[in-house]
C-alpha positions as CSV (number, residue, x, y, z in Angstrom):
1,X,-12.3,12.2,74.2
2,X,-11.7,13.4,70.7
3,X,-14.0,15.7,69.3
4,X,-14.1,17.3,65.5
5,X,-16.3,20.6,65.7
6,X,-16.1,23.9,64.8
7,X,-16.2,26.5,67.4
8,X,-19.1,24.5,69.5
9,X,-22.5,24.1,68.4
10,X,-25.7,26.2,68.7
11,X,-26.1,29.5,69.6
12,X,-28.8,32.3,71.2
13,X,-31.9,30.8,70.1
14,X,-30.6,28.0,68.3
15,X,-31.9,24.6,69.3
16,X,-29.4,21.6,70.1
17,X,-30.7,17.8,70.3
18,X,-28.6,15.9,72.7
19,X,-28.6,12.3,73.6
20,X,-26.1,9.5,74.3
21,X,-26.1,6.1,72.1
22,X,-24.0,2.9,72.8
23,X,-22.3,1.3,70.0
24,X,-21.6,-2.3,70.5
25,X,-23.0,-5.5,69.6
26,X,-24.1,-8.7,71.4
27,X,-21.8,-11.4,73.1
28,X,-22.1,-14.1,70.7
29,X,-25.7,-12.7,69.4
30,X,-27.3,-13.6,72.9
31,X,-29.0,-12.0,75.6
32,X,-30.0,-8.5,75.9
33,X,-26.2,-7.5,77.1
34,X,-24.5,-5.0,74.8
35,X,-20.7,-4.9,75.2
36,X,-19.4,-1.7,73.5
37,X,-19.2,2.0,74.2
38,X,-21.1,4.9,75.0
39,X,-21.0,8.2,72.8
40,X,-22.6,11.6,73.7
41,X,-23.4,14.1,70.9
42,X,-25.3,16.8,70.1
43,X,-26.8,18.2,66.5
44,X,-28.2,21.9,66.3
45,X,-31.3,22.6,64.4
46,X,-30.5,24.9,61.5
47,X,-29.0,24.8,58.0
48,X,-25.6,23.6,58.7
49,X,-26.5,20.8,61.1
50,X,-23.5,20.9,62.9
51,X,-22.4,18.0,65.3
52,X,-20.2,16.9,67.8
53,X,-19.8,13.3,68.8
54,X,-18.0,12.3,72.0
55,X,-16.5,8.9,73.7
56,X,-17.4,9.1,77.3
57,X,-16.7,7.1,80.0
58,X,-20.4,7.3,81.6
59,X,-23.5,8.8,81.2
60,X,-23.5,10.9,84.7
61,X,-24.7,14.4,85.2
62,X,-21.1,15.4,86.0
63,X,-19.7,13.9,82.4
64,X,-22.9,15.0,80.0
65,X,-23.0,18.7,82.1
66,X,-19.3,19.1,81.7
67,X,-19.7,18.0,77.6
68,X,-22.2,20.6,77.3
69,X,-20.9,23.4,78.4
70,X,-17.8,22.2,76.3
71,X,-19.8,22.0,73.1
72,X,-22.4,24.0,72.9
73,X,-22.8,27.6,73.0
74,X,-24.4,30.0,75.7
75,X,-27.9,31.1,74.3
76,X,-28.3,27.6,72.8
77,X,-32.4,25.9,73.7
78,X,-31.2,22.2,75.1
79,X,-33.6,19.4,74.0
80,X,-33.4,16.1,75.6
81,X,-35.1,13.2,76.2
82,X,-36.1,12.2,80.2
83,X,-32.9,10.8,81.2
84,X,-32.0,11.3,84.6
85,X,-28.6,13.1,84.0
86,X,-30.8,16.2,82.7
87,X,-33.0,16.6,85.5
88,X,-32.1,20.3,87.0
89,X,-30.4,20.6,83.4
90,X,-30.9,24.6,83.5
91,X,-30.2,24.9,87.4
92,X,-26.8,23.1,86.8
93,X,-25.3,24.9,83.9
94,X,-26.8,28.1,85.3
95,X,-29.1,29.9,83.4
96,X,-27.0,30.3,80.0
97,X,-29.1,27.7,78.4
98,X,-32.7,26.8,78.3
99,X,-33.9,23.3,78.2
100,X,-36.7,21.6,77.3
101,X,-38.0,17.6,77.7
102,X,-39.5,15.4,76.3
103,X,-40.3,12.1,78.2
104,X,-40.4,8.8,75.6
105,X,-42.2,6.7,78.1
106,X,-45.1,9.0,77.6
107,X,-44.0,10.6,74.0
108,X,-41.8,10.7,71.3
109,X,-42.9,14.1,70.7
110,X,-44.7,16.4,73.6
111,X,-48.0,17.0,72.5
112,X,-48.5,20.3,74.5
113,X,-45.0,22.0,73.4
114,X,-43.4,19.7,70.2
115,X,-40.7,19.1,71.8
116,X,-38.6,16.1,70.4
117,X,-35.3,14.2,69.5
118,X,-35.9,12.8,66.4
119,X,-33.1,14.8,64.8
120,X,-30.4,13.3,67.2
121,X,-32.0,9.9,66.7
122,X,-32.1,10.2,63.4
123,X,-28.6,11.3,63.5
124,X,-27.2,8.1,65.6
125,X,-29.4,5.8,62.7
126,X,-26.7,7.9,60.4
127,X,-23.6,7.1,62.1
128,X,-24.2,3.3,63.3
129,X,-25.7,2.7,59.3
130,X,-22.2,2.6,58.6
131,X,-20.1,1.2,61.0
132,X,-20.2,-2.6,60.6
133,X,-20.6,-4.5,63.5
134,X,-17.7,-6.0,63.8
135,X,-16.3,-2.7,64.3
136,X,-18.3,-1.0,67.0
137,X,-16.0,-1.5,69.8
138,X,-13.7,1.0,71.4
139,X,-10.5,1.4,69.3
140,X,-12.3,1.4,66.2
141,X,-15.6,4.1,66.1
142,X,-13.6,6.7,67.1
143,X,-12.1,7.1,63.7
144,X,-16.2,6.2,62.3
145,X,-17.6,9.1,64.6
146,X,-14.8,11.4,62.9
147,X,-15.5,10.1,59.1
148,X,-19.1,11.5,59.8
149,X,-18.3,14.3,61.5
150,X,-16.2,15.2,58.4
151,X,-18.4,14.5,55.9
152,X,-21.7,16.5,57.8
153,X,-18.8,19.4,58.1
154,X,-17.9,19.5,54.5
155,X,-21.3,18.3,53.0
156,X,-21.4,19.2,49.5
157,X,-17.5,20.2,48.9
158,X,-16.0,16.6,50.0
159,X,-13.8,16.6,47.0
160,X,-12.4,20.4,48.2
161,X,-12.0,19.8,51.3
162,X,-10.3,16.9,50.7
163,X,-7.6,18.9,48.4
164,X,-7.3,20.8,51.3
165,X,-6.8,18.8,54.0
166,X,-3.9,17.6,51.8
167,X,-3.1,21.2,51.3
168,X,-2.5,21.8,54.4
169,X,-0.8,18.6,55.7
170,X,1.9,19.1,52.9
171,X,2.4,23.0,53.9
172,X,3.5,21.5,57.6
């Protein structure tokens, strides 16, 4: 798993989208089968909109609980859709998180408490917008998920943070 984040995302009373997206494409533009691979990530709800994008294996309770509490800080209100990996969500990671749902069969957004994930969706339109088809398979989105990573991290200062990057690589 290779992750680019700051100190984790989130925060007491900071809300963090989570979901898991696959990135593949059709065998030979047929069927309903998607070959690829699956990525967890996460995008907090405040000014900086930091991320964290994550290669995993499965989409079990074990693997996204285990992410979580990797990624995102104590305090932090979890939103997810209904998957079943988040059912018990709270129970699970003890009670240093609170999590709300929202259920897409029923709603994209809860009509009684406005919970949603349109931030996290949005953000997966974001990523995959870029990453040409052809590319979407194992060995190469990891170095796509870290591109965007990097450019949300340094959003308005590429050209800076670019110098130093190069700074620091040269000072090794």
């Amino acid at each position: 798993m290779v992750v680019l984040t700051h100190d984790g995302v989130g925060g007491p009373g900071i809300e963090v989208q989570v979901d898991e997206s696959k990135f593949g494409k059709r065998k030979c533009h047929r069927g309903h089968r998607i070959e690829g691979v699956w990525i967890f990530g996460g995008v907090e709800i405040a000014d900086e909109r930091k991320c964290f994008l994550v290669k995993v294996p499965n989409r079990n309770r074990d693997t996204l609980c285990a992410l979580i509490k990797k990624h995102i800080l104590p305090g932090s209100i979890i939103r997810s859709d209904g998957h079943p990996s988040y059912k018990k969500l709270d129970e699970i990671l003890g009670h240093c998180y609170e999590h709300e749902v929202v259920v897409h069969d029923h709603n994209l957004v809860d009509p009684v408490t406005g919970v949603h994930t349109n931030t996290i969706e949005g953000t997966w339109n974001g990523v995959k917008i870029n990453v040409p088809v052809r590319q979407r398979a194992e060995k190469h989105v990891i170095g796509h998920l870290h591109e965007f990573m990097w450019r949300r991290q340094n959003a308005g200062r590429l050209w800076e943070a670019l110098l130093d990057a190069l700074r620091s690589v040269r000072h090794v």
